[in-house]
C-alpha positions as protocol buffer text, in pm:
chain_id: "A"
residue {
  index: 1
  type: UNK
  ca { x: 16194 y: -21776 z: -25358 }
}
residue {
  index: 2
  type: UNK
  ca { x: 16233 y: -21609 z: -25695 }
}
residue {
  index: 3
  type: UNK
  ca { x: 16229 y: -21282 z: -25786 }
}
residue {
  index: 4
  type: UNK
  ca { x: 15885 y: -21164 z: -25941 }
}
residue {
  index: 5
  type: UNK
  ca { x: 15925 y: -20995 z: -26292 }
}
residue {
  index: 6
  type: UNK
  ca { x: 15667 y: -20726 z: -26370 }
}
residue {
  index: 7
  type: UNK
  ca { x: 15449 y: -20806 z: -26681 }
}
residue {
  index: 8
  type: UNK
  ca { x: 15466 y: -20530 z: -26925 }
}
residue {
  index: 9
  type: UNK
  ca { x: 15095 y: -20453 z: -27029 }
}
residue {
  index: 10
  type: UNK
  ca { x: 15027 y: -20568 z: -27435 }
}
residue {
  index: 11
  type: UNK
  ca { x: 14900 y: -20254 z: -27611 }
}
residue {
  index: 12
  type: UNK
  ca { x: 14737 y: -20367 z: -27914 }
}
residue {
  index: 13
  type: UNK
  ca { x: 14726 y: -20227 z: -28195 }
}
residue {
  index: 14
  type: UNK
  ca { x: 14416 y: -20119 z: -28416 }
}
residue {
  index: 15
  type: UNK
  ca { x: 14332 y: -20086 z: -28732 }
}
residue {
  index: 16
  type: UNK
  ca { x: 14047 y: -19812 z: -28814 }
}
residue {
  index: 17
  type: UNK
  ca { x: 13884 y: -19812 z: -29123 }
}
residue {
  index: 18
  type: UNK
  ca { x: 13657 y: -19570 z: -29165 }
}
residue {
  index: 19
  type: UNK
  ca { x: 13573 y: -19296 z: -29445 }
}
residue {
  index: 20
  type: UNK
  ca { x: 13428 y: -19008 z: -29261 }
}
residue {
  index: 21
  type: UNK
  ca { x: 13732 y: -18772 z: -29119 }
}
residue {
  index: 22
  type: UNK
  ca { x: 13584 y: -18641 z: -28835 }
}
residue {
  index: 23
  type: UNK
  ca { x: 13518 y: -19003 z: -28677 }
}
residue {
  index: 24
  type: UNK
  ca { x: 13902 y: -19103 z: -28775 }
}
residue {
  index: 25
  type: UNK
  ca { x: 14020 y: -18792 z: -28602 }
}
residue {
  index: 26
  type: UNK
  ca { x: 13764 y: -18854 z: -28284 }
}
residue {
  index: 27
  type: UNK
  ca { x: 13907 y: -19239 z: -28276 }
}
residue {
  index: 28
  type: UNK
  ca { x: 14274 y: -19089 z: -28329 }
}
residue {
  index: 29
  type: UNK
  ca { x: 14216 y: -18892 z: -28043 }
}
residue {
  index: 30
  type: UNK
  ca { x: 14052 y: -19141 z: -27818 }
}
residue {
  index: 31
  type: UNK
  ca { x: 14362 y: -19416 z: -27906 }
}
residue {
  index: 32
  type: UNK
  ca { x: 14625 y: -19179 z: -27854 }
}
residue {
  index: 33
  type: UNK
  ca { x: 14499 y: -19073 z: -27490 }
}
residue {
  index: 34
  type: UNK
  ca { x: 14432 y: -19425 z: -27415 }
}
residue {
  index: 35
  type: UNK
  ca { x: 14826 y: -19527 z: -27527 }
}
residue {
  index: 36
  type: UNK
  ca { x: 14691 y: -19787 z: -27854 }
}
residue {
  index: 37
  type: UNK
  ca { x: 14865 y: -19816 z: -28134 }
}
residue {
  index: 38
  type: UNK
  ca { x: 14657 y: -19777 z: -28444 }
}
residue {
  index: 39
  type: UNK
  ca { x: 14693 y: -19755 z: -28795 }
}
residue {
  index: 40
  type: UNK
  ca { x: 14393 y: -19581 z: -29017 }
}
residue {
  index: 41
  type: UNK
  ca { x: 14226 y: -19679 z: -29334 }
}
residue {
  index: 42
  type: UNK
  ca { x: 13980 y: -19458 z: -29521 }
}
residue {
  index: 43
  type: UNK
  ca { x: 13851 y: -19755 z: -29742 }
}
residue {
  index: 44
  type: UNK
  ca { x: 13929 y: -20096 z: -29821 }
}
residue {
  index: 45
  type: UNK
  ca { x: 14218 y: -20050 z: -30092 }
}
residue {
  index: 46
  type: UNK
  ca { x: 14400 y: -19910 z: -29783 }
}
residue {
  index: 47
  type: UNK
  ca { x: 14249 y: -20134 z: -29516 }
}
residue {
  index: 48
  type: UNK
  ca { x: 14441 y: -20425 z: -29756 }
}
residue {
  index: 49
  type: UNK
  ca { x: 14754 y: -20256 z: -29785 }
}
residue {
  index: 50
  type: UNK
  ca { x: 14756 y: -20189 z: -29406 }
}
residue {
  index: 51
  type: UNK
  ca { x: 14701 y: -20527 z: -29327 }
}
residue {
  index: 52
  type: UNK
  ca { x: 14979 y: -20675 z: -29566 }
}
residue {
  index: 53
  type: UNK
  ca { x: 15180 y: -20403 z: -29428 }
}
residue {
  index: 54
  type: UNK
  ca { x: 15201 y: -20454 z: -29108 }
}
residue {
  index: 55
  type: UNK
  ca { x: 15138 y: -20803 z: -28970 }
}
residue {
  index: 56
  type: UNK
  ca { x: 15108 y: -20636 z: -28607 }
}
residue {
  index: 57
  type: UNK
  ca { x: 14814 y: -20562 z: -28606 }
}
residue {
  index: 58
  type: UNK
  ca { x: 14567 y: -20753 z: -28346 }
}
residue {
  index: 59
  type: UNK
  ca { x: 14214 y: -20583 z: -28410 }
}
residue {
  index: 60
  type: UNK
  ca { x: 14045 y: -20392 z: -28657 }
}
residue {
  index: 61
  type: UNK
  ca { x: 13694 y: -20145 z: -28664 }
}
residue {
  index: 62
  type: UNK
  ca { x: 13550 y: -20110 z: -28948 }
}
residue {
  index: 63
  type: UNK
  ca { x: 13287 y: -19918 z: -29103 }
}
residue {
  index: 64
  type: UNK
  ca { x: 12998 y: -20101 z: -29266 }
}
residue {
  index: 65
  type: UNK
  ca { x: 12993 y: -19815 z: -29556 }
}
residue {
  index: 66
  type: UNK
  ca { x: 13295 y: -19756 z: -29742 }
}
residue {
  index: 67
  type: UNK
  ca { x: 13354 y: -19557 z: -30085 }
}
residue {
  index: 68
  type: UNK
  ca { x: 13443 y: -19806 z: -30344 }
}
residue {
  index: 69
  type: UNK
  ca { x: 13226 y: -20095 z: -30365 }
}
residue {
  index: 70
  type: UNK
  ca { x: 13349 y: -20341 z: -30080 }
}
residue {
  index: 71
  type: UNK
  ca { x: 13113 y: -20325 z: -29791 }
}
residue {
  index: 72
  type: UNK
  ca { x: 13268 y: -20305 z: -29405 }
}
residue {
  index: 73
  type: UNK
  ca { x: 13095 y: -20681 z: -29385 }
}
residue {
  index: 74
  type: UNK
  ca { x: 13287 y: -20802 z: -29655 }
}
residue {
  index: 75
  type: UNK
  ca { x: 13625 y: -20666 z: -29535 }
}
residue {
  index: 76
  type: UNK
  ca { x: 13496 y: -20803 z: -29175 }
}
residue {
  index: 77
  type: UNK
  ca { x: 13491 y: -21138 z: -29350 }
}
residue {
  index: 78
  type: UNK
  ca { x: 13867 y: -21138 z: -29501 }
}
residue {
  index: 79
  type: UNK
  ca { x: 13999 y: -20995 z: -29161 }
}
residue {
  index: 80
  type: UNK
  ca { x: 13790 y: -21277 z: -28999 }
}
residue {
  index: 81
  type: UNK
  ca { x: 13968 y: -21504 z: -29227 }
}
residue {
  index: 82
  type: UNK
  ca { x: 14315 y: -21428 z: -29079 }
}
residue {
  index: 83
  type: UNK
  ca { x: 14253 y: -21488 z: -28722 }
}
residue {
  index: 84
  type: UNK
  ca { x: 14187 y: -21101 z: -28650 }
}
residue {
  index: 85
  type: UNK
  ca { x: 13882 y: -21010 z: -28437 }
}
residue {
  index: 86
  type: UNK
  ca { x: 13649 y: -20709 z: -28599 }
}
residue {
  index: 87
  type: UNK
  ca { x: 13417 y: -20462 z: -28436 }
}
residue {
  index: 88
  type: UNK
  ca { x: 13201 y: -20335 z: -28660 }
}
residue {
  index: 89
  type: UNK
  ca { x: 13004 y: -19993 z: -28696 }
}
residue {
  index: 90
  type: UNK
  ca { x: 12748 y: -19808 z: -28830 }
}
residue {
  index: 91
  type: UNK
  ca { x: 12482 y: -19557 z: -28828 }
}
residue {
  index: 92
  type: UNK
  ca { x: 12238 y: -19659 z: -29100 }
}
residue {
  index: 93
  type: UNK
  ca { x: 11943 y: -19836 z: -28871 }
}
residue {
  index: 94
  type: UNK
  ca { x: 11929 y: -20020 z: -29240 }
}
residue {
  index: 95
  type: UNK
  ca { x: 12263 y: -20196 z: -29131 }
}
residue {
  index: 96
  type: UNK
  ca { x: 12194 y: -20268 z: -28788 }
}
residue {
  index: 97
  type: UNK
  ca { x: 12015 y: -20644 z: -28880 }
}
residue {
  index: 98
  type: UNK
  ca { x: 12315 y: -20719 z: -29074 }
}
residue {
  index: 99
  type: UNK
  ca { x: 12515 y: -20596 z: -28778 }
}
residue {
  index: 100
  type: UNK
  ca { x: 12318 y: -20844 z: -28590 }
}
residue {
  index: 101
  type: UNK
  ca { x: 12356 y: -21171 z: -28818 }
}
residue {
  index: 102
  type: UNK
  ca { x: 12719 y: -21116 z: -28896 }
}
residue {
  index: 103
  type: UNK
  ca { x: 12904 y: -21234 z: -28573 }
}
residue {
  index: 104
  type: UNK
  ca { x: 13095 y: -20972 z: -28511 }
}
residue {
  index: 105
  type: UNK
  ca { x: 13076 y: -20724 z: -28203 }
}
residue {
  index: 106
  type: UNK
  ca { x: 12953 y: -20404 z: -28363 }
}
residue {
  index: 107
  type: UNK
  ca { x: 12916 y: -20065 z: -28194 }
}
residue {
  index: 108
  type: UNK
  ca { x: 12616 y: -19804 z: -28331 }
}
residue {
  index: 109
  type: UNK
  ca { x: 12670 y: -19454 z: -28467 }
}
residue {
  index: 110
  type: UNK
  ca { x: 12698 y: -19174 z: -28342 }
}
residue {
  index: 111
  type: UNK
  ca { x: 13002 y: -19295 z: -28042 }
}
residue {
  index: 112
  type: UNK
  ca { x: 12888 y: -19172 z: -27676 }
}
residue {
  index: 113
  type: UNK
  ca { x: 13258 y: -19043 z: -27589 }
}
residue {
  index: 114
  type: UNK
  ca { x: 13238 y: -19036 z: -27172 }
}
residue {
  index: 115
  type: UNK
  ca { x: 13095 y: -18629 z: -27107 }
}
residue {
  index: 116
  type: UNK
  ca { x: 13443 y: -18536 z: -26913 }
}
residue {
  index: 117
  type: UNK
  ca { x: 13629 y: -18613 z: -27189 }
}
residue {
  index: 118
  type: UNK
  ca { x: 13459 y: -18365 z: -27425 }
}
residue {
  index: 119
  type: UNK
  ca { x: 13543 y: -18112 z: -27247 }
}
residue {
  index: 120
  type: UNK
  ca { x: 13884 y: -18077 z: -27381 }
}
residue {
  index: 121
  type: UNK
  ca { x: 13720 y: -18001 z: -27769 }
}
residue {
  index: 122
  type: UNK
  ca { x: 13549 y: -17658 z: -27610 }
}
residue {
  index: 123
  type: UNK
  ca { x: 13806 y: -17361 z: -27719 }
}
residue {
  index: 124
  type: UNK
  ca { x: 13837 y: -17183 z: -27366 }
}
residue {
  index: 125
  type: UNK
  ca { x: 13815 y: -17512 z: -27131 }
}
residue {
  index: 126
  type: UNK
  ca { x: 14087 y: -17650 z: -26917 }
}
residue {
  index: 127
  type: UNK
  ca { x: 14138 y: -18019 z: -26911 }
}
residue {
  index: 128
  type: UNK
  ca { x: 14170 y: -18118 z: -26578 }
}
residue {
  index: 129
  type: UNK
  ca { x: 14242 y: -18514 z: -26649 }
}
C-alpha cells in the first residue's frame, strides 16, 4: 500500500469591496480569525486595480453602493466575467429586488456576527475562544 499524503486545506482568498470602514474592519476581523486571505477595496477604482493586481484572488463581496458612479452590480458583472464568483450585499431594502434578479448569492445588511464572537469588542471582556 502507499503512503497517504495529507491534503493541505485551500484558503481562498477574498476580495472585499466595500466603502463603509466599520464593515471593512468587522470583515477584516472576521477573515483574519477565520485564517482567509483577503485583500480590501473601498470602491471600484481599487476593486480594478486589486483584481489586475493580484490574479489570486478566488472570490469577491461586494457592496451594491459604492462612491463613484459604478454600482456593486456592475462590478458583480465584470468579476462575473472572469470566472470569479460574487456575493453581493446591501442594506437598502430598495436593492434587495435587484439582489434577487442578479444571480449572484447576496447577503443583507446589517451582518448577524455569531453572539460569542462579539464578545471580544466589549472593553473589559475576556475571550475565551
Amino acid at each position: 500500500m502507499g503512503s497517504v499524503i495529507p491534503m493541505k486545506k485551500k484558503i481562498c482568498k477574498v476580495l472585499v469591496v466595500e466603502d463603509d470602514s466599520g464593515i471593512r474592519e468587522l470583515l477584516t476581523d472576521v477573515f483574519e480569525s477565520e485564517g482567509y486571505h483577503f485583500v480590501l477595496a473601498a470602491n471600484a477604482e481599487e476593486m480594478r486595480a486589486a483584481m489586475a493586481g493580484d490574479p489570486d484572488i478566488d472570490i469577491l463581496i461586494v457592496d451594491v453602493r459604492l462612491p463613484g458612479g459604478d454600482s456593486g452590480l456592475i462590478l458583480a458583472q465584470e468579476a462575473s466575467a472572469r470566472g470569479l464568483p460574487v456575493i453581493l450585499t446591501s442594506g437598502d431594502r430598495a436593492h434587495f429586488d435587484a439582489l434577487a434578479k442578479s444571480g449572484h448569492r447576496h447577503i443583507a445588511k446589517p451582518f448577524h456576527i455569531p453572539y460569542r464572537r462579539s464578545f471580544r469588542y466589549i472593553p473589559g471582556w475576556i475571550d475565551i475562544e
